[in-house]
N, C-alpha and C positions, 0 to 999 in steps of 0.2 A: 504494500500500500504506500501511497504518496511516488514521489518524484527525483530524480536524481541523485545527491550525493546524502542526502535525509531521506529515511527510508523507516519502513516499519514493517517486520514480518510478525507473521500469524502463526504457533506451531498448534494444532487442533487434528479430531479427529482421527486418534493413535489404535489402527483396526488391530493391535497386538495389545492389548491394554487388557490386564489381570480383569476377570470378571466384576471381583468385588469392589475393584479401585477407580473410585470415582471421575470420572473423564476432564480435563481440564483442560485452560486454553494457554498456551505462554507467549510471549510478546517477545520481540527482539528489535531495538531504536538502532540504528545504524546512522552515524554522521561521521563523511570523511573517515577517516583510518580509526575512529573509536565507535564502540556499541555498548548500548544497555541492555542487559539481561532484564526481563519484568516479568515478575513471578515463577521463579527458576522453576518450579514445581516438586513434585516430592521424588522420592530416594528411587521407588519403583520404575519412574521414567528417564532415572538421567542415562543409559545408553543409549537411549533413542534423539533424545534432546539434544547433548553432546553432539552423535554424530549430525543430526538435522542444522545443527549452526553452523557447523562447521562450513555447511557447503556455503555460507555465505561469508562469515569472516573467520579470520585465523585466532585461534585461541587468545593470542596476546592484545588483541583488538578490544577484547570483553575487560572492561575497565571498571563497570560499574554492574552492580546489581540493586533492583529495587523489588520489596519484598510490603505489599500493602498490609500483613499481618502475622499473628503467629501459629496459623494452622498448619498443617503439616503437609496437605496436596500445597501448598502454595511455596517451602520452603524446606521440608525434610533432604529435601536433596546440597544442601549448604556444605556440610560433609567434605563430599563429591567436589564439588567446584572449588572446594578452599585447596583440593590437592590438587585439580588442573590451571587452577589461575595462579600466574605468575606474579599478579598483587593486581590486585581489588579493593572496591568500598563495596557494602552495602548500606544500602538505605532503606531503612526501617523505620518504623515508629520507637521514638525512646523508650517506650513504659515495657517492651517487649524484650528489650536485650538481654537478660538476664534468663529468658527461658528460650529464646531462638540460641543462643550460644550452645543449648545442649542436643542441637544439628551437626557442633560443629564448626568452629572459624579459628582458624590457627593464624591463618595469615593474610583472609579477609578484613579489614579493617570496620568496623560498625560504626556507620555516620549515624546517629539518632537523629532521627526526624521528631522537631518540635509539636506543640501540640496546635501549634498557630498554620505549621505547614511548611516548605521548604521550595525554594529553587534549584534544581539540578542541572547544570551547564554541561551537557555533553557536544563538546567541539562546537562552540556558538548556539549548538540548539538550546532555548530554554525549557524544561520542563518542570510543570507544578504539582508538587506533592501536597493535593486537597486535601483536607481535615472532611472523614466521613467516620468518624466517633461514633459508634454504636449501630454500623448498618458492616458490618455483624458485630464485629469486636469493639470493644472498648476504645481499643485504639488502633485507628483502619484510618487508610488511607490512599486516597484515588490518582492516578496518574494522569495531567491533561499537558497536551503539545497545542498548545496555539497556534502556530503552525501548521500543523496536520488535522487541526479541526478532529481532535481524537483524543478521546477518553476513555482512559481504562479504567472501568469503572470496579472492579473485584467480584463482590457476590450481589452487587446491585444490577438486575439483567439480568442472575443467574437462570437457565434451564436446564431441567433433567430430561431428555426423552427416552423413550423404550429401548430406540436404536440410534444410540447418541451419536456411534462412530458413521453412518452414514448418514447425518443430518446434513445438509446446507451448510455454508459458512456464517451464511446471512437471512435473520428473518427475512419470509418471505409473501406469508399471511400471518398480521398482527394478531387479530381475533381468535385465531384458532393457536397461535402460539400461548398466548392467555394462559392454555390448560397447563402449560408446562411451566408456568412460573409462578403460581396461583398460590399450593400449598406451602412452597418452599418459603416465598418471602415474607409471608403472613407467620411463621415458623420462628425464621433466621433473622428477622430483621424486630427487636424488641421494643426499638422505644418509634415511637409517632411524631414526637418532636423534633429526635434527631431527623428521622427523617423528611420533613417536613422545609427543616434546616438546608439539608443538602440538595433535597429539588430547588428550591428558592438561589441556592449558588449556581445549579447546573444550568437556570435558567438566564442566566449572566453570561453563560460559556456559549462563545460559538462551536456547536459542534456535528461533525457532519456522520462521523460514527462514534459509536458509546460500544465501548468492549467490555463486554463480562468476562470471569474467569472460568464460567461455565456456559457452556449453551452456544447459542446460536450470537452474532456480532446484529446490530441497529443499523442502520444508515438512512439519511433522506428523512422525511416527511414521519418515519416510523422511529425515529429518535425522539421525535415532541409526544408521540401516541403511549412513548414508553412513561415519560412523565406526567402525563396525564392520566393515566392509568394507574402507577404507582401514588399518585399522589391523593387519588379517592378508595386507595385499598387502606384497611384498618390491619396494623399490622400487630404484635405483639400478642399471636393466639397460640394454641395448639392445635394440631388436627382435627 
């Protein structure tokens, strides 16, 4: 996705993926000779992950890592990368370090992300580390490129479907996507305010795709449907 020397790929839809282990999407920011890893994912996918970047940049290229929280599909795999990378940050939320460290970081270095949010300068690109506090965790946090008109939004967007590994990349009928995102965020997502909070900023963002860490990617006219939708859903239930 995007253009020239800024670039954004998509790893999704991994048709070798352990039954049990929940399907995830990972991101890869490429600008000029550096890249960001965004949401490395967990310990189970990093052969596949590893070699899939590869084909775009060279391990020493990968300079940064940004990790929206302390689940384990999102960063178990820390481990792994602290012994392939030749030195790195990651960026995380600060209230996190103390239990993502137990993935693993010897020689990854842990930027904490404030709880106001943060600036990431990868080779001129700017990217902004949103404060989404409690849509799921406590302390979460969304990736937007101004730029790229592109928001990684985490488990905000998330979808489960039946047959996840042959899904589309991109919603494709909003209405009937509905069913797949329905139980989960009413679940996963506890407080009403926050997120109430975080529509009211994503509505200030220009943005042309909204990237979940699960599910199907937004784009167009189906990025407004998504906030409007989330924003008359009552969230903080159970099943």
């Amino acid at each position: 996705m995007f253009d020239g020397g800024h670039q954004w790929w998509v790893f999704a839809r991994d048709p070798d993926r352990p039954e049990k282990v929940i399907d995830t999407n990972q991101f890869l920011v490429v600008s000029g000779d550096r890249a960001l890893l965004v949401e490395p994912g967990g310990i189970e996918i990093f052969p596949g992950m590893l070699a899939a970047v590869l084909q775009h940049v060279a391990v020493e290229q990968i300079t940064d890592l940004f990790a929206s929280h302390q689940d384990p599909d999102i960063v178990s795999s820390l481990g792994l990368w602290d012994s392939a990378l030749p030195a790195a940050r990651l960026h995380a939320p600060w209230m996190w370090e103390g239990f993502i460290r137990h993935f693993g970081a010897e020689h990854i270095e842990y930027a904490g992300i404030p709880d106001a949010g943060a600036t990431l300068g990868i080779n001129g690109v700017s990217l902004q580390a949103v404060p989404a506090h409690f849509l799921h965790s406590s302390g979460n946090f969304h990736l937007y490129d101004a730029e790229a008109r592109i928001l990684m939004s985490g488990d905000v967007g998330m979808a489960i479907e039946p047959d996840q590994a042959a899904a589309p990349l991109f919603v494709e009928d909003f209405d009937a996507h509905t069913q797949h995102m329905e139980k989960l965020h009413r679940r996963w997502m506890p407080s009403n305010r926050a997120k109430q909070e975080w529509i009211a900023r994503a509505r200030d963002m220009d943005i042309d795709i909204l990237a979940p860490q699960h599910g199907r990617l937004f784009r167009g006219d189906d990025v407004s449907r998504f906030l409007d939708w989330f924003e008359q859903l009552e969230v903080g239930q159970t099943l």
